[in-house]
C-alpha positions as CSV (number, residue, x, y, z in Angstrom):
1,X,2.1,-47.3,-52.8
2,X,5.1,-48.6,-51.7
3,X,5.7,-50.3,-55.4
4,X,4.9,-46.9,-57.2
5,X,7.5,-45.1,-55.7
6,X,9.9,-47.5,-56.6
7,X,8.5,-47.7,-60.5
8,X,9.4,-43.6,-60.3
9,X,13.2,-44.5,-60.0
10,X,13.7,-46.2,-63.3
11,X,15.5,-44.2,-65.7
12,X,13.2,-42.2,-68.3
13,X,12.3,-42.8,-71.2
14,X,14.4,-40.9,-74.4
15,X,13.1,-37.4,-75.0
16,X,11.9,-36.7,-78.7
17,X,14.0,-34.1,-80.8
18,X,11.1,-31.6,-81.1
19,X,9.4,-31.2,-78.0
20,X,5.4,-29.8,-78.9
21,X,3.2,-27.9,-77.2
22,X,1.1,-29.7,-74.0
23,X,-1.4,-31.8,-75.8
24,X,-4.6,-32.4,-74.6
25,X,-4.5,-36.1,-72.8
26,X,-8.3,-37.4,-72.9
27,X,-9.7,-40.4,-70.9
28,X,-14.3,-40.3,-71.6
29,X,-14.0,-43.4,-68.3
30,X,-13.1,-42.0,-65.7
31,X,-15.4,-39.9,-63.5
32,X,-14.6,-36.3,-62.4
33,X,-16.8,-33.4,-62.2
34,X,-16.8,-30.4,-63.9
35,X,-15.5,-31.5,-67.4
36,X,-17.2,-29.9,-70.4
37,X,-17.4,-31.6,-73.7
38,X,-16.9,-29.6,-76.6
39,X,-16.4,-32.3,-79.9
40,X,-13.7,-34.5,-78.6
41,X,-12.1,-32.1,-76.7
42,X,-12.7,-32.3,-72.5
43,X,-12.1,-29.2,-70.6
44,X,-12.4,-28.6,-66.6
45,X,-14.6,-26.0,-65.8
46,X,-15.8,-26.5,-62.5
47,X,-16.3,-23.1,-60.6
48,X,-13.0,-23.0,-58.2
49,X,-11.1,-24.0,-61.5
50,X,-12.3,-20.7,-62.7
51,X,-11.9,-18.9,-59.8
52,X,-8.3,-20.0,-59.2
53,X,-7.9,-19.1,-63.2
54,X,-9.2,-15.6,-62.4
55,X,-7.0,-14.7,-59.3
56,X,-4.1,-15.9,-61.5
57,X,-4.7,-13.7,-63.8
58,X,-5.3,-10.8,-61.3
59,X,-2.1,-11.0,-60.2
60,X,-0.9,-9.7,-63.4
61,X,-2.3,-6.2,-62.6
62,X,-1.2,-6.6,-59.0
63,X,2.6,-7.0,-60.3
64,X,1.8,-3.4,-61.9
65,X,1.9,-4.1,-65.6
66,X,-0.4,-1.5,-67.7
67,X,-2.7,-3.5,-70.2
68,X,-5.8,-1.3,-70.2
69,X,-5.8,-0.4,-74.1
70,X,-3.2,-2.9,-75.0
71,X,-3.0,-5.5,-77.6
72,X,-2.0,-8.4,-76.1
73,X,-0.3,-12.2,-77.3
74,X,-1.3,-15.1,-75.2
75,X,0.8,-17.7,-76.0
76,X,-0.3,-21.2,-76.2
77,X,-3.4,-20.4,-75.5
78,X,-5.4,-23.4,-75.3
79,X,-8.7,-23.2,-74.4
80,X,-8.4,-19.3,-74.0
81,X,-8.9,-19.2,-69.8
82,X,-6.2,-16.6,-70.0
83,X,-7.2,-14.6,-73.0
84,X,-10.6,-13.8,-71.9
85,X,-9.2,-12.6,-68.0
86,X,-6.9,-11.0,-69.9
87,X,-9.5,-9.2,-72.3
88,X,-10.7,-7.6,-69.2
89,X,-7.6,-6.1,-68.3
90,X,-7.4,-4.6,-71.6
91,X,-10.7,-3.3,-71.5
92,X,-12.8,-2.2,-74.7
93,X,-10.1,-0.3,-76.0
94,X,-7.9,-3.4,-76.1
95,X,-7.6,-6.8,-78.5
96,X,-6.6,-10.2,-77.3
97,X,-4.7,-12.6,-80.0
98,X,-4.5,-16.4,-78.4
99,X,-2.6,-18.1,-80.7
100,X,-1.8,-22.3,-80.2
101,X,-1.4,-25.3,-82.3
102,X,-5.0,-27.4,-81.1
103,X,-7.4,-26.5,-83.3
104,X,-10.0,-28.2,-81.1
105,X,-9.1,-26.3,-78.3
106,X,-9.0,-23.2,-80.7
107,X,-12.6,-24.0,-81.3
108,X,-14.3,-24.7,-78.0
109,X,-12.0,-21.1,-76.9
110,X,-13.5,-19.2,-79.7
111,X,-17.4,-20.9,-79.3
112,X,-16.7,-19.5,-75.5
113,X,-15.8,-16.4,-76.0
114,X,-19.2,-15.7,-79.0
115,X,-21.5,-17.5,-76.1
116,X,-19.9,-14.7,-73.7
117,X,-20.3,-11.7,-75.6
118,X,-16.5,-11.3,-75.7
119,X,-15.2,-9.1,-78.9
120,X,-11.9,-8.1,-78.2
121,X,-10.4,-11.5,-78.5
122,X,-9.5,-13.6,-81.6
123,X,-8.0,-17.1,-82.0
124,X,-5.5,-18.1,-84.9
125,X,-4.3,-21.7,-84.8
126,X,0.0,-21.8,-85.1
127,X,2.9,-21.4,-83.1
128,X,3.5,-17.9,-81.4
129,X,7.6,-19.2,-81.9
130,X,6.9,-19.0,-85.7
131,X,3.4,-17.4,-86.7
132,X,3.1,-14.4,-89.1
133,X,1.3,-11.7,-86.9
134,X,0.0,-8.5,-87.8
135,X,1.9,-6.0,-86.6
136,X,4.1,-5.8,-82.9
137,X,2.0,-6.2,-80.0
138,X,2.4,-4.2,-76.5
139,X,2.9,-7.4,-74.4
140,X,2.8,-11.5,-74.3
141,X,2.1,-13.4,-71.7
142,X,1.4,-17.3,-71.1
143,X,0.8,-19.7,-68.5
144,X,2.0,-23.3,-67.8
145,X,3.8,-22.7,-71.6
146,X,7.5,-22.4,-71.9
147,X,7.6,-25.5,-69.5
148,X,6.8,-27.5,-72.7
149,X,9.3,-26.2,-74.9
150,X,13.0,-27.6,-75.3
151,X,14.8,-24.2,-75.0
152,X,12.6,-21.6,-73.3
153,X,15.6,-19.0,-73.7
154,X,15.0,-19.4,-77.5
155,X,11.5,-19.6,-77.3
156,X,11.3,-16.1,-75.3
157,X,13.2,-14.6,-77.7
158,X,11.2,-15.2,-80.4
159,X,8.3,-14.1,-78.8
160,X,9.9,-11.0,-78.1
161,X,10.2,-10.3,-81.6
162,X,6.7,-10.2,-81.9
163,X,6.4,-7.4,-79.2
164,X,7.1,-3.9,-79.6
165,X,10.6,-2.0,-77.6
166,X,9.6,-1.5,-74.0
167,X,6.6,-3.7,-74.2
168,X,6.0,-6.4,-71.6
169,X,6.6,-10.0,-71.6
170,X,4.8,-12.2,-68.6
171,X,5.2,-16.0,-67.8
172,X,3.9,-17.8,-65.1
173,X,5.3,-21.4,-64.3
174,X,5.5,-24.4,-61.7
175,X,8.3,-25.1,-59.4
176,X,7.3,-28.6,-59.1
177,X,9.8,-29.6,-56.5
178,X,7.5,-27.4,-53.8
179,X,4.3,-28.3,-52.1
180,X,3.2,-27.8,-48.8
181,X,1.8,-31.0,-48.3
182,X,1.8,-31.7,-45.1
183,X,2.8,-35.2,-42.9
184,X,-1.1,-35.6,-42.9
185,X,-1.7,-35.5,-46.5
186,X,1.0,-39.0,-47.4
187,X,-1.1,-39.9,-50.1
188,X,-1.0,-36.5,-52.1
189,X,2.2,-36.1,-51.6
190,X,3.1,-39.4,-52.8
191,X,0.5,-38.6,-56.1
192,X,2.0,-35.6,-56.3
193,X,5.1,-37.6,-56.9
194,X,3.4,-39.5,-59.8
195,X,2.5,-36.6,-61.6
196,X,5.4,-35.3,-61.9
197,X,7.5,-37.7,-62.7
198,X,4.9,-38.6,-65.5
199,X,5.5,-35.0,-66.7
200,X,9.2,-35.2,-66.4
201,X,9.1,-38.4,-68.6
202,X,7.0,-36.6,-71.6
203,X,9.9,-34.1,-70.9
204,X,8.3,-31.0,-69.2
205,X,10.7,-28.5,-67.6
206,X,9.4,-28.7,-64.5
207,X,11.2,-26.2,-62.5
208,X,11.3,-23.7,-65.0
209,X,9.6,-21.3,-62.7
210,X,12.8,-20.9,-60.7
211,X,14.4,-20.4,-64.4
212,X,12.2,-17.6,-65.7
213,X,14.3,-14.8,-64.3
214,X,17.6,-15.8,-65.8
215,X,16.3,-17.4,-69.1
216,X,14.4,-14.0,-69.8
217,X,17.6,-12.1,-68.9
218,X,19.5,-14.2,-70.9
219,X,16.5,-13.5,-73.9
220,X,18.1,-10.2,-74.2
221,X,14.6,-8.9,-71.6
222,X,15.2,-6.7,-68.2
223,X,13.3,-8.9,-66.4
224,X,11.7,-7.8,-62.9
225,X,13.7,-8.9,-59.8
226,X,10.9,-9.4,-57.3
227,X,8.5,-11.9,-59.7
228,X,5.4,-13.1,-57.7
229,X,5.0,-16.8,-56.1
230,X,2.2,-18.7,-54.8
231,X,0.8,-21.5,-54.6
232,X,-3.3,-22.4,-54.0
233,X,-4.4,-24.2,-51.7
234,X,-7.8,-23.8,-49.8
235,X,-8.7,-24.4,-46.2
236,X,-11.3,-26.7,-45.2
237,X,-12.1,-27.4,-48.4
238,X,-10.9,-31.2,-49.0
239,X,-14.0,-32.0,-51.8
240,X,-12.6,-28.8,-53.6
241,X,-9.1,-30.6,-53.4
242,X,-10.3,-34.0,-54.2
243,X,-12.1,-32.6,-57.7
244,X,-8.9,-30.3,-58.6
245,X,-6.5,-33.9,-57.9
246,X,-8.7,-36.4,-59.4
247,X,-8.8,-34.0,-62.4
248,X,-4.7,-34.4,-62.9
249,X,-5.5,-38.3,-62.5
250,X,-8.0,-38.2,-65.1
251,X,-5.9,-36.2,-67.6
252,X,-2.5,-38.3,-67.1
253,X,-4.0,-41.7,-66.8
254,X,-3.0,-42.8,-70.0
255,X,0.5,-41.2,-69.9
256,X,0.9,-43.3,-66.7
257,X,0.0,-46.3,-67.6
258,X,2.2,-45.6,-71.3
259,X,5.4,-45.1,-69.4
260,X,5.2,-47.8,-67.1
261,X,4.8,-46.1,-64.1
262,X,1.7,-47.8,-62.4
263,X,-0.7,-49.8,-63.5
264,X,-4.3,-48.4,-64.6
265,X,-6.2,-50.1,-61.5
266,X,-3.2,-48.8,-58.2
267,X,-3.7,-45.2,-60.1
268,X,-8.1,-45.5,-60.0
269,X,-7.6,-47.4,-56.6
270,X,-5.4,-44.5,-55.3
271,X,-7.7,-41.9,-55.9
272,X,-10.6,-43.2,-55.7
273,X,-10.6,-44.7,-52.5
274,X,-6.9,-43.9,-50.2
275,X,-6.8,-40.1,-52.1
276,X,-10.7,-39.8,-51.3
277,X,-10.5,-41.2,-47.8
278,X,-7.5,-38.1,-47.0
279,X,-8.8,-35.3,-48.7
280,X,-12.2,-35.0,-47.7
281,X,-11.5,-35.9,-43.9
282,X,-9.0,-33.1,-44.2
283,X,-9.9,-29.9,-41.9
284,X,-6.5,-27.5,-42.3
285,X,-4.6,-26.0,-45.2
286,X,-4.8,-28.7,-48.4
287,X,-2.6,-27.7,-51.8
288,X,-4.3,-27.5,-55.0
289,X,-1.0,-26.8,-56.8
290,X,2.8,-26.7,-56.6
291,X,5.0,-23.3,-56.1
292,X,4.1,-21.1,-59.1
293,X,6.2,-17.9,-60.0
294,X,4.4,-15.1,-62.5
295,X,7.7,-13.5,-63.9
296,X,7.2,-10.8,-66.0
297,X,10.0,-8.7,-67.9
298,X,10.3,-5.6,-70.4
299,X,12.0,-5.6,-73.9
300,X,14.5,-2.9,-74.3
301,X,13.6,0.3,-75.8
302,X,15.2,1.2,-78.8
303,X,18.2,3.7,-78.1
């Protein structure tokens, strides 16, 4: 371990010019529950993944925004986790438009949302920056998004072009620099530090949750001064831990072992035997994920 965290001091490697949207990073080897295949896209989908997913998504009614009957933009949507929660806040009376640039993902959201019986939600493959839409829409919102992009002030005011005076914009983004692992949990926190610095080298923002408040301001958007923070965790629950963790092994693996920072074998022998070992012994509070803030902000009405 020791070794690792001296690997995550060596300077990073040079950023692209275009930074893209999060691609999907698949490894078929490695074992973890709760991945569905859908053509050669992987998705987790293990019931607390879902779970967590939904409260997320809840929280966006609990911070007071009125999207029963709205037409709504999810922004890089993926796999559409938030645009079919987010169908049910708009009810029957409401349309969902998920918009990203995977088509596979596009797909498996789309074959999802048919096996579900969900109508009020369509998928068009582009960039919500630059895509032709039809008509304004009443809000936008996307999660674990703007993190990817190389000027999220830009970015926001794009968006906002596609949404209508005094409609809503909501965001929700880590603050990767807080966890509440504890002095009992080394090893995660140590992993923890892996991760991230994996997704700072592929050039993720990731603190951009501390940043939504004045990038949106500075977007031109009255955003709200009280945003919402959290961050999961569960208690007593290490194997729900374990399969949540050994998920953001399996999906930057590769992206590990391409920048240099560990070697294939540490990163498998960390989590599957000293990662295991800690989690599933544990008995208090464990995280499943670092600070995240759901800011949320209103475009100007028209004078």
């Amino acid at each position: 371990m020791r070794n690792l965290l001296k690997k995550l001091k060596r300077q990073p490697a040079p950023l692209p010019e275009q930074l893209p949207y999060p691609v999907e990073i698949r490894r078929r080897d490695y074992k973890s529950e709760g991945i569905r295949r859908h053509g050669g896209l992987e998705v987790f989908d293990a019931p607390n993944a879902v779970s967590i997913n939904r409260a997320r998504i809840a929280n966006l009614a609990a911070m007071g925004l009125p999207l029963s009957g709205k037409r709504v933009l999810d922004v890089g949507c993926g796999v559409g986790e938030v645009s079919r929660l987010v169908s049910e806040l708009v009810g029957p009376a409401g349309s969902v438009v998920g918009i990203d640039v995977d088509g596979d993902a596009l797909r498996f959201a789309g074959d999802r949302c048919a096996a579900r019986g969900i109508t009020n939600v369509v998928f068009r493959k582009g960039d919500a920056r630059s895509a032709e839409c039809d008509g304004l829409f009443d809000a936008a919102v996307g999660r674990f998004v703007l993190m990817y992009m190389r000027d999220p002030t830009a970015a926001l005011r794009l968006i906002a072009e596609r949404v209508r005076p005094g409609g809503i914009l909501a965001f929700h983004e880590w603050v990767v620099g807080i966890s509440p692992a504890s002095a009992d949990q080394p090893v995660l926190a140590s992993f923890q530090k892996l991760i991230s610095t994996t997704f700072e080298r592929s050039g993720a923002r990731l603190e951009i949750g501390a940043e939504l408040f004045s990038r949106m301001r500075d977007a031109g958007l009255e955003p709200q001064p009280r945003p919402l923070a959290e961050i999961a965790v569960c208690m007593g629950q290490g194997d729900v831990a374990y399969r949540r963790w050994a998920l953001f092994a399996r999906s930057m693996l590769p992206k590990i072992v391409e920048y240099g920072l560990a070697a294939e074998e540490d990163v498998v022998d960390i989590v599957e035997r000293r990662l295991r070992d800690e989690l599933l012994d544990a008995r208090g509070m464990v995280p499943l994920s670092w600070l995240m803030i759901g800011q949320w902000a209103r475009k100007p009405p028209l004078d």
